[in-house]
N, C-alpha and C positions, 0 to 999 in steps of 0.2 A: 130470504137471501139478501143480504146488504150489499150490495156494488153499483157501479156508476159505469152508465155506458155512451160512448161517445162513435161517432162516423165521420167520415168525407168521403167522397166519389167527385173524378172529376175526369172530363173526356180528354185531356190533356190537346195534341196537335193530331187527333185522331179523328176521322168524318162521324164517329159514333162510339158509344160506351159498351166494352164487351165484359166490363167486370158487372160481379152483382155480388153483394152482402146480405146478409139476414141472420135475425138472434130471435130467440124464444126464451121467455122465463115463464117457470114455473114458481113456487114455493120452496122448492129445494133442489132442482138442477138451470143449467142454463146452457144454451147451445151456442155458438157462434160461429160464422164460416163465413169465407172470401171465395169466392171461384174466378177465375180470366178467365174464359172464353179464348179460344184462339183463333186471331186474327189470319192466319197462314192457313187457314181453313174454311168449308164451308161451318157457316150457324154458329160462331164461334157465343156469339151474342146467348144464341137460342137454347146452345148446352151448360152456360153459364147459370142462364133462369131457371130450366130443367133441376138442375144440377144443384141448386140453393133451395127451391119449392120441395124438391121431394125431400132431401134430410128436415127442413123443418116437419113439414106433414110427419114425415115419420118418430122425430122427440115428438110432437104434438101426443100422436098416439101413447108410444113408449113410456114418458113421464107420466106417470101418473100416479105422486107430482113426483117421482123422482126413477132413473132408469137400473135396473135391476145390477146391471153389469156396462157402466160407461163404455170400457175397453174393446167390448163384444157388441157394444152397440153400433161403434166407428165401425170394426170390423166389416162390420155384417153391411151395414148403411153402404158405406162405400163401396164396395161389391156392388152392390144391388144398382147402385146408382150408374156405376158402368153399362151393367148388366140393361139398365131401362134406357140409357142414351143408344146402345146399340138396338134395341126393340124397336123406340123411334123412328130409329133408319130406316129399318126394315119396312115398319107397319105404314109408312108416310110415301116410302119408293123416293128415299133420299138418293142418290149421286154420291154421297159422304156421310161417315159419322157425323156428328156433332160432339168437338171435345175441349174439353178445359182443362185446367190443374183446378189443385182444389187445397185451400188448410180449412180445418175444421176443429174445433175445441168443447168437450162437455166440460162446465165446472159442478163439482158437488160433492158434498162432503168438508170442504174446505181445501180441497185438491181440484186439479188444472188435468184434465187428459187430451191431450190430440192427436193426430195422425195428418198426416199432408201427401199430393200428389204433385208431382212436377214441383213448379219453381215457388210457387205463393207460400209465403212463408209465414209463421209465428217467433215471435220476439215475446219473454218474459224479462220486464223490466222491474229490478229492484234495488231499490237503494239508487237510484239512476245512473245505475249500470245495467247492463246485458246480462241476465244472468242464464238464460238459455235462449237457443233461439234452431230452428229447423234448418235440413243441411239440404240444398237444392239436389233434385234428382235431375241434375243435366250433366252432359258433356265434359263443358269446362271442370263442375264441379269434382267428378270423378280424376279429372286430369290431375286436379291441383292436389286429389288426398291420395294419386299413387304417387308424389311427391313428380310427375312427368313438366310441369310447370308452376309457376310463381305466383305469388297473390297478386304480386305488379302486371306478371304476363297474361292473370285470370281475367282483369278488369278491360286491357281492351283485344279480349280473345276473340277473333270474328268469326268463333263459332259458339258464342258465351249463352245464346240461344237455344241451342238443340237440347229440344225437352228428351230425355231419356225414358220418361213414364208421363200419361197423361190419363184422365177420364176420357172414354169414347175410343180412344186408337185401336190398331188394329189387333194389338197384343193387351189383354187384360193386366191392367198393375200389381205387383207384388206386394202388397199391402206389409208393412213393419209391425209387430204389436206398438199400442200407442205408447207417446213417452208421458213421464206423470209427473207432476211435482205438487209439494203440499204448496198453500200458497199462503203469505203473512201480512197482515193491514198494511195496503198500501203499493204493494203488487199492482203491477201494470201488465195484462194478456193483450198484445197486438196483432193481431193476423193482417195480413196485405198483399196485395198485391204484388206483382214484378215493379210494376211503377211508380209505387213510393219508396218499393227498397231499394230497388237500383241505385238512384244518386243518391243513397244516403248511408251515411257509415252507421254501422252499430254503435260506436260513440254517440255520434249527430243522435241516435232517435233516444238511447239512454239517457243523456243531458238533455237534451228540447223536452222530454215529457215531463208532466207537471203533475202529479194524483190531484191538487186539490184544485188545478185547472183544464182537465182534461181535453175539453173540449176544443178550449182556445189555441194551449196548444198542441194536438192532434191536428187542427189546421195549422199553425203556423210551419208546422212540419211537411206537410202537401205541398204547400205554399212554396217552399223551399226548393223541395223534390222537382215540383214542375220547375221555376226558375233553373234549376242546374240540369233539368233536363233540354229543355230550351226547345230548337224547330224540331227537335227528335223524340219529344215528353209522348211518352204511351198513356192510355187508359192508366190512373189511378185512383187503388181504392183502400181505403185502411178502416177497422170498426177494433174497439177497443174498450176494455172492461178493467176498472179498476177494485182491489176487492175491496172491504169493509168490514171486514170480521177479523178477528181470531179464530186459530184454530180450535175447535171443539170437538171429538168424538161422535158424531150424530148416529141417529139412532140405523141398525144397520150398516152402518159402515165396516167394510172388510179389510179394510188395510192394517198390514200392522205398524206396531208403534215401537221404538226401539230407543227405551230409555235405559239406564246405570239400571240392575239389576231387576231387570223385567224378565221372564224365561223367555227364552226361543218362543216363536209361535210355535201353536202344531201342526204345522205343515211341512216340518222337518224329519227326513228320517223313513221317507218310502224303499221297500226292497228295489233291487234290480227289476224283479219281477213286475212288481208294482209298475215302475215306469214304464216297462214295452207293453205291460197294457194300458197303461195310458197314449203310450207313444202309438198303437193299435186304433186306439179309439180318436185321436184326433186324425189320423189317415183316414178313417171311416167319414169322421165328420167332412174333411175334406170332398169329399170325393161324392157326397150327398149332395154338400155347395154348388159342386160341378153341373150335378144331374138340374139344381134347378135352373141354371143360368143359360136362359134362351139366346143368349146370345154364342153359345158355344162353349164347349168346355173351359172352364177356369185355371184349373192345372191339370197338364198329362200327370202319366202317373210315374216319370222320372224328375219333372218337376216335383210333385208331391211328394217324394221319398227325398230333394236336394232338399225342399224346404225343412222338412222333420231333424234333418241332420241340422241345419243352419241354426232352428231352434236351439235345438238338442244341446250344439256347442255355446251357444250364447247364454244360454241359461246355466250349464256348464261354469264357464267363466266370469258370471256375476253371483254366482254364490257367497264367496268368499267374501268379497267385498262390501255387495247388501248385508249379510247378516254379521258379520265383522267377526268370520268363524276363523280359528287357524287353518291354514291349506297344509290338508296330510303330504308327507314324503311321497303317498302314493295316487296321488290327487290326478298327475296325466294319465295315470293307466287303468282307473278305471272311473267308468260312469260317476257311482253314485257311494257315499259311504256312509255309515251307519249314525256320522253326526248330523248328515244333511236329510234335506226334507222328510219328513214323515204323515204329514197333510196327503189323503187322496185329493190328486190335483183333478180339477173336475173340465180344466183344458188349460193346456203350456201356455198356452199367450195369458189365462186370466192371474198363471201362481206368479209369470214375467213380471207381471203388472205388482203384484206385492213382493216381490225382492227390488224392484226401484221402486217402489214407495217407503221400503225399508231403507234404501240407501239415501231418498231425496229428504229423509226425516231426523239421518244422523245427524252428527252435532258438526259444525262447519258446512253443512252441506248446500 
C-alpha cells in the first residue's frame, strides 16, 4: 500500500490533551482514527486512549493483512467500543462513563470507508478542494439542515457544542452504514478533531494541504487553527493519509465497477420475498448484537423495526441513482422491481456499501 502519513497534536489553551490519534498499516488495509475525549465530563482523556487502543488491537487482529468486510468491521468496532467504555465504568466503580466522539477510516482496495461519532470529523481533499467531508452529529448541526438557522447563525450558536451522539453516553449511538469513496493519486483522508476544524473553513484546509508536502503543511494548518482560535484554542489533533496509487481492482475486492457497457452487477433483481427475508435476518442479527452488549441493550425492539424501515427507505432511494437505472412509473408504490437487485444480499448495510461505491465510481463523481 503506497501512501504518506502525516500528524499534529497539540494542547491548545487547555491544562491537558483529551485528543488521541492512531493508524495501523498492514500490506493491504490501513486504519486511521481521531477520538476527543470530552472535556465536560469525567476521563474525557481516559475514553479517548480506551477508545483508539481497542480499534487498533482489533484491525491488528482483523487484518490479516486485509479485513474481510471494512463496512462490518466500523460497524461492529464501534459498537463494541461503546459497549467496553461502558464495561469500564462499571468494572472500575466509575461515578461517570468515560466518553468521546470518535472518526474513524479503513482504506483498502483503493477505496476510503468511515463512520464518525459526535463532532470529530473526516475531510477528503481533492484537487484542493473539499470533495467530501462528515456532517457533525450536534445541535446546531441538525438546526441548520432543518433549514431552523443560518450558516452565519451556526458559527456563533451558543449551543454549537451539544454533542447529540457520543462513545460512552448514556444512550448507545446510532451508528450510519459507513460512507465510501474510490480514492485517486493524490487524495488527501483528514480526520480531526473539533479543534483544528473549528476555526478553519473547508476552503482554508482544501487550499493549505499540499500531497507532496504533507507534513509541513498539515502543521502549518494547526498552526493556523490555534492562532484563530486564540485564549479559547481547545485540544487539537489532526492525522492524515495521502494515497499513492491508482486505482487497481485487488484481488477480492467486492465493489462494483460501473463502466459504458459493463452489465448490471448480480446483485440486482431480488423478489419481494427475498428482501423480508433478508429484512428478517438483519432484525435477527440486530437483536443478537443486543444480547451481547453488556452494557445494556443496544436497540429496543421499536428501535430496531424504526432502523430496518430507515434502511429500507434509503436503500430504496439510492437505487436509482447508484446504478443509473431508469426509476419505474411505479417506483413509490412498491418496494422492489424486477430490474432492481437480484444479488442475495448477505446484510443491507454491506449491498448500502456497493450502491455508493457504484455511485462514488460514476463518471463526474
Amino acid at each position: 500500500m503506497n501512501c504518506e502519513i502525516a500528524n499534529d497534536t497539540r494542547i491548545g489553551r487547555r491544562s491537558y490533551n483529551e485528543d488521541r490519534i492512531g493508524h495501523w498499516l498492514t500490506d493491504e488495509a490501513l486504519l486511521l482514527a481521531v477520538a476527543d475525549g470530552l472535556g465536560g465530563h469525567a476521563y474525557g482523556a481516559l475514553a479517548a486512549e480506551l477508545c483508539v487502543s481497542f480499534l487498533l488491537d482489533a484491525f491488528r487482529r482483523a487484518a490479516q493483512p486485509r479485513l474481510a468486510d471494512p463496512d462490518l468491521f466500523l460497524f461492529r468496532t464501534l459498537g463494541r467500543v461503546h459497549a467496553m467504555l461502558c464495561a469500564h465504568a462499571r468494572d472500575h466503580g466509575l461515578d461517570e462513563t468515560p466518553r468521546t466522539t470518535l472518526v474513524a477510516c479503513v482504506v483498502q482496495d483503493g477505496c476510503a470507508y468511515w463512520m464518525h461519532v459526535g463532532d470529530s470529523r473526516l475531510y477528503l481533499v481533492r484537487d484542493r478542494e473539499v470533495a467530501a467531508r462528515t456532517s457533525d452529529q450536534t445541535l446546531v448541526q441538525e438546526l441548520l439542515a432543518s433549514g431552523k438557522i443560518s450558516e452565519l447563525e451556526a458559527e456563533s450558536h451558543p449551543q454549537r457544542s451539544v454533542l447529540l451522539q457520543c462513545l460512552g453516553g448514556p444512550v448507545a449511538p446510532r451508528l450510519e452504514p459507513a460512507s465510501i469513496a474510490r480514492l485517486r493519486r493524490g487524495d488527501v483522508v483528514l480526520l480531526c478533531s473539533d479543534g483544528f476544524s473549528g476555526p478553519l473553513t473547508p476552503r482554508d484546509i482544501g487550499e493549505g494541504l499540499q500531497a507532496d508536502a504533507l507534513q509541513d503543511t498539515l502543521s502549518a494548518l494547526a498552526s493556523e487553527a490555534e492562532a484563530r482560535a486564540g485564549a479559547h484554542c481547545d485540544n487539537l489533533s489532526v492525522l492524515a493519509m495521502v494515497w499513492q496509487e491508482d486505482y487497481v481492482d485487488g484481488p477480492g475486492s467486492q465493489l462494483p465497477r460501473n463502466e459504458p457497457g459493463l452489465a448490471a452487477p448480480d446483485y440486482l433483481s431480488l423478489s419481494d420475498a427475498d428482501i423480508e427475508r433478508e429484512i428478517e435476518r438483519l432484525r435477527q442479527e440486530f437483536r443478537a448484537y443486543s444480547a451481547r452488549v453488556q452494557a445494556g441493550e443496544y436497540m429496543t425492539d421499536e428501535e430496531i423495526a424504526r432502523e430496518i424501515e430507515r434502511i429500507r427507505q434509503a436503500f430504496l432511494a439510492s437505487l436509482p441513482l447508484a446504478l443509473e437505472l431508469p426509476r419505474p412509473a411505479s417506483f413509490g408504490d412498491e418496494y422492489m422491481t424486477d430490474a432492481e437487485i437480484e444479488r442475495e444480499i448477505e446484510r443491507i448495510r454491506h449491498a448500502f456499501r456497493l450502491q455508493r461505491a457504484a455511485y462514488a465510481s460514476a463518471p463526474g463523481a
